[in-house]
C-alpha positions in Angstrom: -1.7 4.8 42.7 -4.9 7.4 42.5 -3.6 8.9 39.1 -3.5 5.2 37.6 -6.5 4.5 39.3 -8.5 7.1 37.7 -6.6 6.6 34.4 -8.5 2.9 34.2 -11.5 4.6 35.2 -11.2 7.3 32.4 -10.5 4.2 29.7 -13.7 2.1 31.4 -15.8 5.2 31.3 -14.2 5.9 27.5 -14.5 2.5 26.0 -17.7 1.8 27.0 -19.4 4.7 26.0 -17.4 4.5 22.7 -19.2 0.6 22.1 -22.4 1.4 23.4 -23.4 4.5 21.0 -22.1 2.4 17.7 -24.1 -0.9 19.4 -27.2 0.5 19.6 -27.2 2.0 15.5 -25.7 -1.7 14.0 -28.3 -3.1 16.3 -31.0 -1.3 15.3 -30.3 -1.7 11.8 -31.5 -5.4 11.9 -34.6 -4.7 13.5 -36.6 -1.7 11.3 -38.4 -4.4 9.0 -39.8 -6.0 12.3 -40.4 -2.4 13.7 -42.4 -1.4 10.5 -44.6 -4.4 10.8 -45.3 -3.5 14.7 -46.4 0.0 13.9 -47.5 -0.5 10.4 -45.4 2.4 8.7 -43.0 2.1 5.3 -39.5 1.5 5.8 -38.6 4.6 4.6 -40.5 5.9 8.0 -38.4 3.8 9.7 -35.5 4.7 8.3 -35.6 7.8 10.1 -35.1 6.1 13.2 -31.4 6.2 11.6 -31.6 9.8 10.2 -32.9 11.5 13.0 -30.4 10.5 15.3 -27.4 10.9 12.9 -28.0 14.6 12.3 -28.3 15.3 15.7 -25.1 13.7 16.5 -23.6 15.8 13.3 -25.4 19.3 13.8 -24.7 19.1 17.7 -21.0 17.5 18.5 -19.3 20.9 17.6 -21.3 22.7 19.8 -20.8 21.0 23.1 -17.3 19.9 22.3 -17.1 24.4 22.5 -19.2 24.1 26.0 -17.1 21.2 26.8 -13.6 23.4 26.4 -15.4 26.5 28.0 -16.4 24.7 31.1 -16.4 21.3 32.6 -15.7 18.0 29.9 -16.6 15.1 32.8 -20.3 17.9 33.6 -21.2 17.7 29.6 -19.9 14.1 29.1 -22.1 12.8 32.4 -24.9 14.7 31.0 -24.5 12.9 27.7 -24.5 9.2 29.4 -27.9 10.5 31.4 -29.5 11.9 28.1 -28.2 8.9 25.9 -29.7 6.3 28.5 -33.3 7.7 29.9 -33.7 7.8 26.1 -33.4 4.7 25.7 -35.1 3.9 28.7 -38.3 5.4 27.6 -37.6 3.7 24.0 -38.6 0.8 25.9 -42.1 1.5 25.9 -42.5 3.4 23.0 -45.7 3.2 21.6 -45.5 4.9 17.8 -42.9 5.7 15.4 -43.4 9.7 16.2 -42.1 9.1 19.7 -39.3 6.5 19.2 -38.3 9.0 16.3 -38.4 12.3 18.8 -36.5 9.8 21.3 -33.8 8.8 18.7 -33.2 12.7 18.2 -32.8 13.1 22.2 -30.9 10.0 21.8 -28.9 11.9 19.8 -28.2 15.1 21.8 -26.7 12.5 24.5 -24.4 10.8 21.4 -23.1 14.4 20.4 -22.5 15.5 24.2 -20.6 11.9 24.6 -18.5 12.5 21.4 -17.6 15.7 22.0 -15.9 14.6 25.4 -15.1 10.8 25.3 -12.0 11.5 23.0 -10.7 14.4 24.8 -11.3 13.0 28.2 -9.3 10.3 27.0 -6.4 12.0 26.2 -6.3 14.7 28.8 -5.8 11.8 31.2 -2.8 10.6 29.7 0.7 11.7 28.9 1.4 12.6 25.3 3.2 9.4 24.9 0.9 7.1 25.3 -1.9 9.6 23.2 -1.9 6.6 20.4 -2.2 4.0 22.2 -5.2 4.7 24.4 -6.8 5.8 21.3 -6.5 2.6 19.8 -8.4 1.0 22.9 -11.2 3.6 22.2 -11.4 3.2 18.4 -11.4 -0.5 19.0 -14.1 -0.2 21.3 -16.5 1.4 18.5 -15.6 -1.4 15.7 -16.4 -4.0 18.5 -19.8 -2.2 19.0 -20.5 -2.3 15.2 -19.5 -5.8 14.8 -21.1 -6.7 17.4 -24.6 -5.1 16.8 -25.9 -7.1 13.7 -25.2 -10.4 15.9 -26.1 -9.6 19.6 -28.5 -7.1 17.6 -30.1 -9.7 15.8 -29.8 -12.0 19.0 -31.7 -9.9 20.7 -34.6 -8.7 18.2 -35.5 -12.7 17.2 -35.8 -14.2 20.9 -37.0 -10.9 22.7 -37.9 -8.1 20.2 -36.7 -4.8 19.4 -37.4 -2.9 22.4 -34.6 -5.5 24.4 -31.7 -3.3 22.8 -33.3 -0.6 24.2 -33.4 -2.4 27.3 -29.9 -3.2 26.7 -28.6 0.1 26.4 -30.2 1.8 28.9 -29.0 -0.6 31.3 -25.6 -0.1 30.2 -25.8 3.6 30.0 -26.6 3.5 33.9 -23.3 1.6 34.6 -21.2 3.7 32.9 -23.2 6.7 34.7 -23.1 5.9 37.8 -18.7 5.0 37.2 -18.7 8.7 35.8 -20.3 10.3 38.0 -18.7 9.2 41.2 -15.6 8.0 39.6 -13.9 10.3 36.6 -11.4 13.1 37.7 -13.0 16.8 37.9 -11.7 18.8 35.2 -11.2 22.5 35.1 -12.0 24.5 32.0 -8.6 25.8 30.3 -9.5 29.1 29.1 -10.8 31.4 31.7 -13.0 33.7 30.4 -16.5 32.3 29.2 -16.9 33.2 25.7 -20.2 31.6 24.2 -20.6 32.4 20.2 -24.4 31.7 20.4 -25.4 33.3 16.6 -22.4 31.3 15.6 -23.4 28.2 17.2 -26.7 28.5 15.2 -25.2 29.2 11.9 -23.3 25.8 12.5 -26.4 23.9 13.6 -28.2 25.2 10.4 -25.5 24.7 8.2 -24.8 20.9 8.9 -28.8 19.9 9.2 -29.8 21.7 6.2 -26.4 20.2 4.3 -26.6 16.6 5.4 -30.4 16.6 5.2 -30.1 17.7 1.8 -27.5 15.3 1.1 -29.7 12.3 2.5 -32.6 13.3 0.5 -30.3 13.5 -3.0 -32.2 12.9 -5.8 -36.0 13.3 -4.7 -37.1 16.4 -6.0 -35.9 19.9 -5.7 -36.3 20.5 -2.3 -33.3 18.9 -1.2 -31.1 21.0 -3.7 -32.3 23.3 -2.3 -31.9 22.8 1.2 -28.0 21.6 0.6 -27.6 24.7 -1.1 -28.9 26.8 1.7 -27.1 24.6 4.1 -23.7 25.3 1.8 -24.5 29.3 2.0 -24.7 29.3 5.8 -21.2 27.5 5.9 -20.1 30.4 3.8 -21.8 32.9 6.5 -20.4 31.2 9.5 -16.9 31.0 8.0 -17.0 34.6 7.8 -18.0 35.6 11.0 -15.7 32.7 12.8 -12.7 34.7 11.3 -14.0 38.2 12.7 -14.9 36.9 16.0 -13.2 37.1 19.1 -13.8 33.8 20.4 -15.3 31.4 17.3 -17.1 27.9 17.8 -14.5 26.9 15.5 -10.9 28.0 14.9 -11.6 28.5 11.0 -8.0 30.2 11.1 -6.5 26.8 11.9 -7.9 25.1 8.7 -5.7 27.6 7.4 -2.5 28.2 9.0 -2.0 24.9 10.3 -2.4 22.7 7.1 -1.9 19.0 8.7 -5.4 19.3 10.8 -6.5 20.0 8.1 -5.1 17.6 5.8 -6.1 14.9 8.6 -9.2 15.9 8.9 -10.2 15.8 5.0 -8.3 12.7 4.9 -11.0 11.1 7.2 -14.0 12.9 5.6 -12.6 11.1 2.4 -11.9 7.7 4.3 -15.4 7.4 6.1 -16.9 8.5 2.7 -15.1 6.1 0.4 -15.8 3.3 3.4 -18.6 3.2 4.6 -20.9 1.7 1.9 -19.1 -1.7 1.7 -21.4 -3.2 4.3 -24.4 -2.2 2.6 -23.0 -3.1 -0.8 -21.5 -6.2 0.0 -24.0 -7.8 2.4 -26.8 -7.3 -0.8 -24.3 -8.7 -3.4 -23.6 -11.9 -0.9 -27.5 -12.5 -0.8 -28.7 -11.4 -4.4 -25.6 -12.9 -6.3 -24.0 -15.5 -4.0 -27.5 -16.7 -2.4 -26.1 -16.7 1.1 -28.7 -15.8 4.1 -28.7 -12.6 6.0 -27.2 -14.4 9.2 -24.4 -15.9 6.9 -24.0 -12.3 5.4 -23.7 -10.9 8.2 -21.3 -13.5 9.9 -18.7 -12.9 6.6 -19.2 -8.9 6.6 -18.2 -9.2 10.7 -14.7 -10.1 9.2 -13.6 -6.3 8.3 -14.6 -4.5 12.0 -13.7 -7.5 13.9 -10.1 -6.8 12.5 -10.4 -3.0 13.0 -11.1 -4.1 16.5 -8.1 -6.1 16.7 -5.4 -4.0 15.4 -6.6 -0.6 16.4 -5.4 -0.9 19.2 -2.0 -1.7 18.1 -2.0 0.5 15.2 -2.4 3.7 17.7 0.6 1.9 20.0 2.4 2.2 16.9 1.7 5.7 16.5 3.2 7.0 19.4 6.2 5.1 17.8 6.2 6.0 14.3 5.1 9.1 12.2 1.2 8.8 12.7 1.1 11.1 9.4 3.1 8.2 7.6 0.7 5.1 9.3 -2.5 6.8 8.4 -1.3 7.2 4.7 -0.6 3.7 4.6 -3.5 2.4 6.1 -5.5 4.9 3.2 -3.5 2.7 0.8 -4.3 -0.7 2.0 -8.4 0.7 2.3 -7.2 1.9 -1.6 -6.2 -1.0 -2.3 -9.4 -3.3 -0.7 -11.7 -1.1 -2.3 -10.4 -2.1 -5.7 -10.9 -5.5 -5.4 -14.5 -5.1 -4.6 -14.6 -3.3 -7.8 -14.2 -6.5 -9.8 -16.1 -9.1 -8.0 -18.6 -10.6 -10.3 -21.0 -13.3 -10.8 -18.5 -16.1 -10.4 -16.1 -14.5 -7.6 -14.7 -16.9 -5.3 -15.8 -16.7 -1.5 -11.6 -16.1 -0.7 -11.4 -13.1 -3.2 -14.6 -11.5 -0.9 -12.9 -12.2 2.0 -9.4 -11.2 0.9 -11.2 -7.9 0.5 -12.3 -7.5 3.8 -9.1 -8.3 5.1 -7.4 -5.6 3.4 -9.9 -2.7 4.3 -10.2 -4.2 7.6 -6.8 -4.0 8.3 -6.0 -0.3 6.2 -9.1 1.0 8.4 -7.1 0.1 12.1 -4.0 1.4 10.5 -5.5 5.3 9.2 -8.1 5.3 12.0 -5.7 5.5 15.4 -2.8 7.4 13.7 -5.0 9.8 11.8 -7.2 10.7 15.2 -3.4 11.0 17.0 -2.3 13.3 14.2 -5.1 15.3 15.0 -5.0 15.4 18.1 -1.8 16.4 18.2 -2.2 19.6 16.1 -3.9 21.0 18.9 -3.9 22.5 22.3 -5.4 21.0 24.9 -7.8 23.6 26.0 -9.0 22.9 22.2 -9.5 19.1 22.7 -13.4 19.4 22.7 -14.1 21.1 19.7 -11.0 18.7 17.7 -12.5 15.7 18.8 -16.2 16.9 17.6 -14.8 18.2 14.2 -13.5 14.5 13.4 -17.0 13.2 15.0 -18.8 15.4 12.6 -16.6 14.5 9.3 -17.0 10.5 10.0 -20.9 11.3 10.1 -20.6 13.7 6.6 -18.5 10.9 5.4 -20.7 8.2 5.9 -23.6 10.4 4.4 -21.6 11.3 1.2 -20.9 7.6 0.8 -24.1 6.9 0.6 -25.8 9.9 -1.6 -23.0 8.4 -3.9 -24.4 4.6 -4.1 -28.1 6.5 -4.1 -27.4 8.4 -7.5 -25.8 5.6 -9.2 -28.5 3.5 -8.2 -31.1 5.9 -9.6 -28.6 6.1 -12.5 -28.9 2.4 -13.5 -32.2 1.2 -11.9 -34.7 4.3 -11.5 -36.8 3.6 -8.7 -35.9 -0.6 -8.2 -34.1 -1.5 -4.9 -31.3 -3.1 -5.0 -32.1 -6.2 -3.2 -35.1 -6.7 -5.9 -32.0 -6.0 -8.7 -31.1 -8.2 -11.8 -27.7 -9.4 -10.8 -26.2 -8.3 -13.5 -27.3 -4.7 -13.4 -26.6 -5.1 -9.6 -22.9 -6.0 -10.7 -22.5 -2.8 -12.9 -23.9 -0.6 -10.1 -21.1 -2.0 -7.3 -18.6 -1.5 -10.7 -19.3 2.3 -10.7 -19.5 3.0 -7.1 -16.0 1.1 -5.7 -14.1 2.4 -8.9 -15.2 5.9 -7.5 -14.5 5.5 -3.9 -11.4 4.2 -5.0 -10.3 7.3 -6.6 -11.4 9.2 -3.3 -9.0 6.6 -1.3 -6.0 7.6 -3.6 -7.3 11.4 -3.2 -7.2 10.4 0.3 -4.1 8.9 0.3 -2.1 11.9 -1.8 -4.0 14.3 0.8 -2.5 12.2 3.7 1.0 12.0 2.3 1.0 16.1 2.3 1.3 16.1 5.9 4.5 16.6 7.9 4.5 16.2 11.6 4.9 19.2 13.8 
């Protein structure tokens, strides 16, 4: 009765942390025009609001998934709710764009503690077995987060203003702390000896801001060339020394020798990055083209994560089933397969055709998503759970990055400096031509990778 007690307290404590951290971003999303105006900064300003936070989530998740493994997962996940909430806490009375910016990037160290330890907290507290299927509750927690941000999000900002999601989430975040603190199992670490890689740690932490700032910043001058390619030549560096050292922040050596973590874990990079720019795409195309309002957008783009939601849970139920290797393939197809039909929408599409779409992805996302974290998951030891879990963290926040440096040069490509909400619709057309034809050859890369795999 106490173990399954403190199973429905790991899931609570899980899934909720899971929803909040993806709330909070969708939600935010709707409200950085209204935020400029408070402070009287350009949206681009604003937009690091989103930036800030996202590579400290990336540069950070490996790290404490390795304290996580060395010492105590329910210490650095507790500390993660704490950090994640008082920052948003204080975001409530923000009064400039410097601080809420400095308080998205604490924000941020809170996210990468809690992703670093939600997954593998998860999973230690339940038989290999059922591994899928308490997945799928997790990863349907985050799509119910980001579908429902833009509308409780948008909810929020217009009756009450921005700082209420703030409010929101730090409320929330105390909840869930106070459940995890006095409620989640103690954990001991599995490997005695405390082995801390500090000059490795920093390599890593250089390597992916440097990288995914560069990435971000595609296209606007040298510097961030330059800065990727620096970023690129400390991941050479800290490859190097992880395979001489005696105990490495990450099991390079794995990558290697064990090639379906690996394959699963490119397949993701490849299925976040060919992904994650249909909402941005899509939700322009149905106002500039179709003429439909941003709250009608949004309430037909709510169709694809509402059915990730749905399914993912039965998707990773399946899993425990089925070959995960063999679900996660197929759902790579079916995102394939959406993808491509959003490559010839044009001025006349029907509504259906749009939705159809969604559908498609929607479901292909539920059915790699669950499977493909189980694969991984299952590649490794447990006393490695941390680190896994952070790796796949970290590729889903390169893949969404790539994904979008790939719409940014096309758009630069075709338009120069024009937004594309202020596009021709024509010429907006041509640009969502180019960039689904190309992240529909990454799906089928994705999918080809994904069929290499063999189960252990």
């Amino acid at each position: 009765m106490k173990y399954e007690k403190e199973q429905k307290t790991t899931i609570f404590v899980v899934i909720t942390t899971a929803f909040i951290t993806t709330f909070t971003g969708s939600a935010l999303n709707l409200s950085i025009p209204d935020m400029g105006h408070y402070f009287h900064v350009s949206a681009s300003f604003v937009g690091w609001l989103v930036t800030a936070y996202m590579l400290a989530v990336a540069a950070l998740s490996v790290p404490f998934g390795r304290i996580a493994d060395l010492t105590c997962r329910k210490r650095i996940l507790v500390i993660g709710i704490l950090v994640f909430g008082v920052s948003s806490g204080a975001a409530v009375f923000g009064f400039s764009m410097w601080m809420l910016i400095l308080l998205r990037i604490t924000q941020g160290i809170g996210g990468a503690m809690i992703f670093s330890t939600n997954t593998a907290v998860l999973i230690s507290a339940f038989p290999g077995k059922e591994r899928g299927k308490v997945l799928g509750y997790s990863i349907a927690s985050t799509y119910v987060g980001l579908s429902a941000g833009p509308v409780a999000g948008g909810f929020l900002n217009y009756h009450l203003g921005w700082r209420s999601i703030f409010a929101v989430t730090a409320a929330v975040s105390l909840v869930v702390l106070v459940i995890a603190w006095s409620k989640l199992p103690k954990d001991k670490p599995e490997q005695k000896e405390m082995n801390y890689d500090a000059p490795g740690q920093m390599l890593y932490v250089g390597m992916i801001v440097l990288t995914m700032y560069g990435l971000s910043e595609w296209g606007k001058g040298a510097l961030p060339y330059g800065l990727a390619a620096a970023g690129l030549l400390l991941g050479v560096i800290f490859t190097r020394r992880e395979l001489k050292v005696e105990s490495p922040v990450v099991q390079v050596r794995m990558f290697k020798s064990n090639l379906a973590y690996s394959f699963s874990n490119v397949a993701a990079l490849l299925n976040y990055g060919a992904t994650f720019a249909i909402g941005y795409l899509m939700s322009i195309y149905l106002q500039v083209v179709m003429g439909y309002s941003s709250q009608a957008s949004g309430l037909i783009l709510i169709v694809q994560p509402a059915l990730m939601a749905l399914l993912s849970p039965y998707a990773g139920r399946l899993s425990d089933r089925v070959s995960p290797f063999k679900l996660a393939s197929f759902g790579m197809a079916l995102c394939a397969a959406g993808v491509l039909i959003f490559a010839f929408v044009g001025l006349n599409t029907p509504l259906w055709v749009i939705l159809a779409a969604l559908v498609v992805t929607g479901i292909g996302f539920a059915f790699f998503s669950s499977p493909n974290t189980n694969a991984i998951m299952a590649c490794v030891e447990q006393k490695d759970y941390g680190v896994a879990s952070s790796i796949l963290a970290t590729m889903r926040s390169i893949g969404h990055t790539t994904s979008m440096v790939i719409v940014t040069l096309i758009v630069s490509r075709y338009m120069g400096a024009t937004a594309l909400a202020d596009a021709e619709p024509e010429l907006l057309i041509k640009t969502m031509h180019t960039a689904f034809l190309i992240f529909t050859v990454i799906c089928a890369a994705g999918v080809f990778i994904s069929l290499k795999r063999k189960s252990k």
